[in-house]
C-alpha positions in Angstrom: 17.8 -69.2 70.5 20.8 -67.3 72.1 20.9 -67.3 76.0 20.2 -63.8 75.9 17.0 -63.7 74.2 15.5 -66.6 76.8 13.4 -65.0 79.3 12.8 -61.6 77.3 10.5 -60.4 74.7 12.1 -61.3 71.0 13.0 -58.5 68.3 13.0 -60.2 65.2 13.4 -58.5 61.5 12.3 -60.3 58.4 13.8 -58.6 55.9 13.2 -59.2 52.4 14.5 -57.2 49.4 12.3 -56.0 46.4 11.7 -57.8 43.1 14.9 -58.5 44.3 16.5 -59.5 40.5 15.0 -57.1 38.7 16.3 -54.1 41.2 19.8 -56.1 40.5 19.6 -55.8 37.1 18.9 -51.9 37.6 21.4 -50.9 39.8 24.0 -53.1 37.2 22.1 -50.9 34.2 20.7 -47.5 35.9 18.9 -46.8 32.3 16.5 -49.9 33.1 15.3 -47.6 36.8 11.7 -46.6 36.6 10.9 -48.7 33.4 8.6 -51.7 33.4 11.5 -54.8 33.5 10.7 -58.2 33.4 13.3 -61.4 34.2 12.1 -64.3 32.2 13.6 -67.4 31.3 14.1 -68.1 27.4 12.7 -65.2 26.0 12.7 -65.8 22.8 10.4 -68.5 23.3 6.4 -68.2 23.2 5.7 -70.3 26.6 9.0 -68.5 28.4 7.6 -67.4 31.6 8.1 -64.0 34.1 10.2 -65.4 36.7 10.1 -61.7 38.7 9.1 -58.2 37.7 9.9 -54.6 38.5 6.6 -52.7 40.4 6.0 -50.7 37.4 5.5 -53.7 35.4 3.3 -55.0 38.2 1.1 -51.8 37.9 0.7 -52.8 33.9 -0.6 -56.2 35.3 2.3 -58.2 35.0 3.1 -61.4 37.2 5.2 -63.5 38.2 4.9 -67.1 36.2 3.1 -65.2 33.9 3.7 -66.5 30.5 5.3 -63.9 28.7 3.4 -63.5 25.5 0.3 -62.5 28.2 2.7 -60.0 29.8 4.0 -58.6 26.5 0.5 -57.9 25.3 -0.4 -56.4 29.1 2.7 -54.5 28.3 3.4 -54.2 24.6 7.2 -52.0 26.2 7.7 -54.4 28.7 11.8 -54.4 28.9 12.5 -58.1 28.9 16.1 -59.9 31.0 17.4 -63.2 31.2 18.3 -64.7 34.6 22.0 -64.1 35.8 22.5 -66.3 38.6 26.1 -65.4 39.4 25.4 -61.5 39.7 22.1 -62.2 41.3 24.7 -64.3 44.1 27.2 -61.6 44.4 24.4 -58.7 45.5 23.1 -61.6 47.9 26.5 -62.0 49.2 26.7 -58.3 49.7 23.4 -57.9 51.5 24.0 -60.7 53.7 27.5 -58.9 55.0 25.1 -55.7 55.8 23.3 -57.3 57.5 25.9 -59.1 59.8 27.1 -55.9 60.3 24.6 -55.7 62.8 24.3 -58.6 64.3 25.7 -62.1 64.1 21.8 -64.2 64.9 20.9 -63.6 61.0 19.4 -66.6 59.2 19.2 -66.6 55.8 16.0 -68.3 54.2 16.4 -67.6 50.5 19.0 -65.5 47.6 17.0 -62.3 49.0 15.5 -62.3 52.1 16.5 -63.3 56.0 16.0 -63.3 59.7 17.7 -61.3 61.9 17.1 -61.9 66.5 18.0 -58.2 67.2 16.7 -58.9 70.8 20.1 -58.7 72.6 20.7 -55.4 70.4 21.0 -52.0 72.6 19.2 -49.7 69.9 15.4 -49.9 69.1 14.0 -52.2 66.8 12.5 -49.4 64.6 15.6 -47.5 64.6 17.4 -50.9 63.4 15.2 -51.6 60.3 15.1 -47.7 59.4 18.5 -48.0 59.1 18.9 -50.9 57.3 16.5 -50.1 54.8 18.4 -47.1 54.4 21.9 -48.3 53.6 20.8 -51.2 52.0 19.5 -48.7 49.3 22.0 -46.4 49.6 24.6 -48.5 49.7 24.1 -51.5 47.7 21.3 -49.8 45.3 18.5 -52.7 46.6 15.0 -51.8 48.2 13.4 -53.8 50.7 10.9 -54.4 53.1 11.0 -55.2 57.0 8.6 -57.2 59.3 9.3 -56.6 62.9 7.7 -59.2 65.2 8.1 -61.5 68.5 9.4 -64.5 65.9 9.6 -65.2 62.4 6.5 -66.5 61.4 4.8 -63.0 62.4 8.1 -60.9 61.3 7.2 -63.2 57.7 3.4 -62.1 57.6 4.3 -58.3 58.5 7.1 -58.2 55.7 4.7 -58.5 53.0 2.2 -56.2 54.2 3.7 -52.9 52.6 5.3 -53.6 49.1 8.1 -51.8 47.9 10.1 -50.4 50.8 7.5 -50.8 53.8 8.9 -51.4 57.5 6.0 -53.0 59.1 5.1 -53.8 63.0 2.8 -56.9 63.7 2.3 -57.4 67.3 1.0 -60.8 68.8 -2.3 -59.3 69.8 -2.8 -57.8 66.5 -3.2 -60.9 65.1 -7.4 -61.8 65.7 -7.6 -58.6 63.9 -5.2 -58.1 61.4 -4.3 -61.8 60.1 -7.6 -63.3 60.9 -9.5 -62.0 58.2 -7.3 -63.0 55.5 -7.7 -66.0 53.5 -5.9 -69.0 54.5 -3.9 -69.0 51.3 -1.8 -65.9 52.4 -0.4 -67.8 55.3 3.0 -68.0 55.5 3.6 -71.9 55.0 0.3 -72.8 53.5 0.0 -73.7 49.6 -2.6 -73.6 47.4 -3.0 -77.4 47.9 -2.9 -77.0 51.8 -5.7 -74.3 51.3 -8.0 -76.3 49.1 -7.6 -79.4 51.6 -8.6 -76.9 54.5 -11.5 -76.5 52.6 -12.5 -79.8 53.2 -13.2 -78.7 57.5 -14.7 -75.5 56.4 -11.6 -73.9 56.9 -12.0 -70.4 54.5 -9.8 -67.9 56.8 -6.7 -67.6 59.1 -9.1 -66.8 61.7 -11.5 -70.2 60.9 -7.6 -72.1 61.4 -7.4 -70.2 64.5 -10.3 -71.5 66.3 -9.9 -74.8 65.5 -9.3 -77.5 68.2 -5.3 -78.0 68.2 -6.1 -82.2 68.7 -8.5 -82.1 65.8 -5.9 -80.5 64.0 -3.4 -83.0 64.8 -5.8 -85.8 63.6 -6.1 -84.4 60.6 -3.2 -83.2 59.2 -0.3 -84.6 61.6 2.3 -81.8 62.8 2.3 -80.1 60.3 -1.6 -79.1 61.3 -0.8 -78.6 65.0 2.3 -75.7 63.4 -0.4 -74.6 60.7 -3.2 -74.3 64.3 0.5 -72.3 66.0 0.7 -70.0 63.5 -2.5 -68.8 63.1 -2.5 -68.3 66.5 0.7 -65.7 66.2 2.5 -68.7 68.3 6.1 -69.8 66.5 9.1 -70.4 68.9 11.6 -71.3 66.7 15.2 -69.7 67.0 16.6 -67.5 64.3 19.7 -70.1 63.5 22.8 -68.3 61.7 23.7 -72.3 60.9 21.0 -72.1 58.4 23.0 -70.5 55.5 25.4 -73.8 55.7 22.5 -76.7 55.4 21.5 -76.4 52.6 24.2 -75.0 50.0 24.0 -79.3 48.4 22.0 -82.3 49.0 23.7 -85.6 48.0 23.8 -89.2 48.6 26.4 -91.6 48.1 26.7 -95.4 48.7 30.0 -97.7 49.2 28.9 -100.6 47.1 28.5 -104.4 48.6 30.8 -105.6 46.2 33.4 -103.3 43.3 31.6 -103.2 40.1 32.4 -102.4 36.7 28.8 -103.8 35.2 27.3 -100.9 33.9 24.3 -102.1 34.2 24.2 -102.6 37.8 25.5 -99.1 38.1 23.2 -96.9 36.4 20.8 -98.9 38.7 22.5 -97.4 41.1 22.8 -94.2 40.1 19.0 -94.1 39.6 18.9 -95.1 43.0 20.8 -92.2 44.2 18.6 -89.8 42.1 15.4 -91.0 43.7 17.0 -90.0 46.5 17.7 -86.8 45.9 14.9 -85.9 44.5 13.1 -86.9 47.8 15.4 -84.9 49.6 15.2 -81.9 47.1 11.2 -82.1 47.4 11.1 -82.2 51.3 13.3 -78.7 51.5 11.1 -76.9 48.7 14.9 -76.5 47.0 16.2 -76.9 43.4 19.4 -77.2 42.1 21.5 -75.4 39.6 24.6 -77.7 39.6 25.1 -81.9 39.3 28.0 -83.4 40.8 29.3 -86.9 41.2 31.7 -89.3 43.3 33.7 -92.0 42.1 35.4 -94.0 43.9 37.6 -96.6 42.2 38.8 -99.5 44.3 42.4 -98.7 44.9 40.6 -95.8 46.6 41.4 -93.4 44.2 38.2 -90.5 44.0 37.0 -88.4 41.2 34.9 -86.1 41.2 33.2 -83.9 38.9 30.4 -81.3 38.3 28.3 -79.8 35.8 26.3 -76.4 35.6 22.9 -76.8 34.1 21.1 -73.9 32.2 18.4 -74.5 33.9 17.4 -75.1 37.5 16.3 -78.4 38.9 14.7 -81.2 41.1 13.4 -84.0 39.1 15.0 -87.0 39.0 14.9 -87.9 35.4 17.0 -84.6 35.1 19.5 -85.6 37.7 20.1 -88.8 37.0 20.5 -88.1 32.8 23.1 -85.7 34.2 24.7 -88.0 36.5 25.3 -90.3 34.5 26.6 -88.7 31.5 29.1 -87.2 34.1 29.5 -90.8 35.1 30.1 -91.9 31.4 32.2 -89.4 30.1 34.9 -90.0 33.1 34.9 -93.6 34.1 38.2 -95.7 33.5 36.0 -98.6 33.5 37.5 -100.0 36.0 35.7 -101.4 39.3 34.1 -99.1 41.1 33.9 -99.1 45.2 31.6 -96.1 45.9 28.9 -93.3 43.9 27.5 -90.2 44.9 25.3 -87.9 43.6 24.8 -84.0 45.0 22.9 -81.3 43.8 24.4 -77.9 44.8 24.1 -74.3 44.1 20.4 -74.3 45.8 17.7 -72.3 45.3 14.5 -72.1 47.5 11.5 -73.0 45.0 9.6 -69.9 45.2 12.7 -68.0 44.0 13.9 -70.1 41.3 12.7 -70.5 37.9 12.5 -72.8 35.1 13.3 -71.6 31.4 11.0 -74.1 30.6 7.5 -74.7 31.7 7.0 -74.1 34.8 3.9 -75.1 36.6 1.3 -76.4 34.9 2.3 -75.4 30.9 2.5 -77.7 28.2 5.6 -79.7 28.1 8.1 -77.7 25.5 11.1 -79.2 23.6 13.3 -79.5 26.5 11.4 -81.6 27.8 10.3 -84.0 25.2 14.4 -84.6 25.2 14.7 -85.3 28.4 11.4 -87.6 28.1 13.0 -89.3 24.8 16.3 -90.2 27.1 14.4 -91.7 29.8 12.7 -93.9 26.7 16.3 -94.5 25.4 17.7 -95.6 28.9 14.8 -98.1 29.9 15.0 -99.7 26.6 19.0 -100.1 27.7 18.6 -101.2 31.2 14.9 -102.5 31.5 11.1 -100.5 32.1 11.9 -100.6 35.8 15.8 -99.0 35.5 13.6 -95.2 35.7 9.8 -94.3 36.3 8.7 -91.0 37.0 7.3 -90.6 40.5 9.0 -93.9 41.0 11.8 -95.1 43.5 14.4 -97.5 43.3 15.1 -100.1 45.3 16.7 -98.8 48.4 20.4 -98.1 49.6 21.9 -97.2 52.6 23.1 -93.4 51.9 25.7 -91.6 53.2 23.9 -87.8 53.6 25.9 -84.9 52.5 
């Protein structure tokens, strides 16, 4: 928190722009304004899924992760786009710089939405989002909604209360009355998982969270209940940190071997390895990645490196490490190698990423059944225990990234 918002009332804005690619694809093609537009990945296939949709598709019934054959026949005109990444990054880029324009304290959570501490700011809070809202639109072409709180988890909560461009006041002793009621599932930071364990303590409502004894809820659930037992009690002191847009743009691990190997063997084990841990690392941040990248470092110390964009977005292991080591493969001198590394990059927060192939709970399409067939291909190579799904490796000391 900056020292000027200790000892005062916080102002913070969570703002958060509107079916945020699909108002990018409008503003890049004005024709597409006021129709019912759909991003989806691979839509030329019959288990392609809606990754966002405009509001009038929305009003048709349309959703996102939707598969899209259901959302053609809710929508038989339903305008269909493929995911553009790069634009998508370059209106994200843009709204970010609006947004510093008015203060430095912004944090930025996700491609399309952010925190901004406008405590230490002279004009009103209301006057700041009003205006905001405004030139982002008018400006930039992108609507978006505002939560105004004391801190983030109730500037979150108020931000989705009035969908598209809504500007939205949630006071702390608002909460018994206006969060209370709803169901535990539209908590910020509580899954559906989260929400059917809850069930378990007779735990329906925000409200039934509330009330709760905080101990009890640290018995059951660790810290993450006594923050779950916080929130629901409008209580969240964490600072809006500016940092934030720097910690997660990759996650890698690398290793400086024991010994310098040119067994290949011994370093796919490796490798695999330095997936697992990835992954782990990819899982605990709710991220996925759209690039793979490696290190080599050869034992005169010379180091390569070199990266690869996938078509699709990632976090699995068997992914990573198929990619990593075909990198690995195709740009080895064979000879012996001192130190690997692994990073994902280009990041994505979960909820606003997207798979072109299945991507919850769908049957497993042809993509996948290739990336399963390699996985069969490189344990028959290296040994059953060289990959597993939901498996780790024997561990190394990693140098974080």
């Amino acid at each position: 928190m900056n020292q000027e918002s200790v000892g005062k009332r916080r102002f913070i804005l969570h703002v958060d722009m509107n079916s945020f690619y699909a108002s990018v694809e409008s503003v890049v093609d004005p024709s597409l304004k006021g129709k019912a537009l759909a991003i989806a990945g691979n839509p030329q296939e019959r288990r392609g899924i809606i990754v966002t949709c405009s509001y009038e598709a929305r009003k048709r019934g349309v959703k996102t992760t939707m598969p899209l054959w259901q959302a053609k026949r809710l929508c038989p005109e339903l305008i269909i786009r493929r995911p553009d990444f790069p634009k998508y990054r370059t209106f994200s880029k843009r709204m970010f710089q609006l947004l510093r324009e008015y203060t430095e304290m912004v944090e930025p959570v996700s491609i399309d939405e952010g925190y901004m501490d406008v405590t230490h700011l002279a004009s009103n809070p209301i006057e700041i989002a009003q205006d905001l809202q405004r030139r982002l639109y008018e400006e930039i072409g992108l609507p978006c909604s505002i939560g105004i709180a004391p801190n983030k988890f109730l500037a979150k909560m108020a931000s989705d209360m009035k969908k598209p461009m809504g500007i939205t006041i949630l006071r702390k002793r608002e909460v018994h009355h206006i969060l209370w009621p709803k169901h535990v599932a539209e908590m910020h930071g509580i899954g559906q998982a989260t929400a059917e364990k809850l069930k378990q303590y007779d735990i329906y409502t925000i409200g039934d969270l509330a009330q709760q004894d905080r101990y009890t809820m640290k018995q059951r659930m660790g810290v993450n209940g006594v923050k779950m037992w916080e929130r629901a009690n409008g209580i969240d002191d964490s600072p809006v940190n500016p940092q934030r847009a720097d910690e997660f743009q990759s996650i890698g691990n690398s290793t400086t071997l024991a010994e310098d190997l040119d067994d290949e063997a011994s370093l796919f084990h490796i490798f695999s390895s330095l997936a697992t841990s990835v992954e782990k690392r990819m899982f605990e941040k709710s991220v996925v990645g759209q690039h793979v990248q490696i290190v080599i470092r050869y034992r005169d110390r010379k180091t390569v490196t070199r990266s690869k964009a996938l078509d699709n977005t990632f976090h699995e292991k068997q992914i990573i490490l198929q990619e990593a080591w075909a990198l690995f493969l195709k740009h080895w001198t064979r000879e012996p190698v001192r130190l690997l590394g692994i990073t994902a990059s280009a990041l994505l927060s979960k909820e606003h990423a997207f798979r072109q192939m299945d991507l919850f709970t769908y049957e497993k399409d042809e993509k996948t059944e290739k990336v399963n067939q390699l996985v069969q291909n490189l344990q028959e190579k290296f040994g059953q225990s060289s990959i597993r799904k939901g498996a780790e490796a024997a561990p190394l000391e990693p140098h974080d990234e």
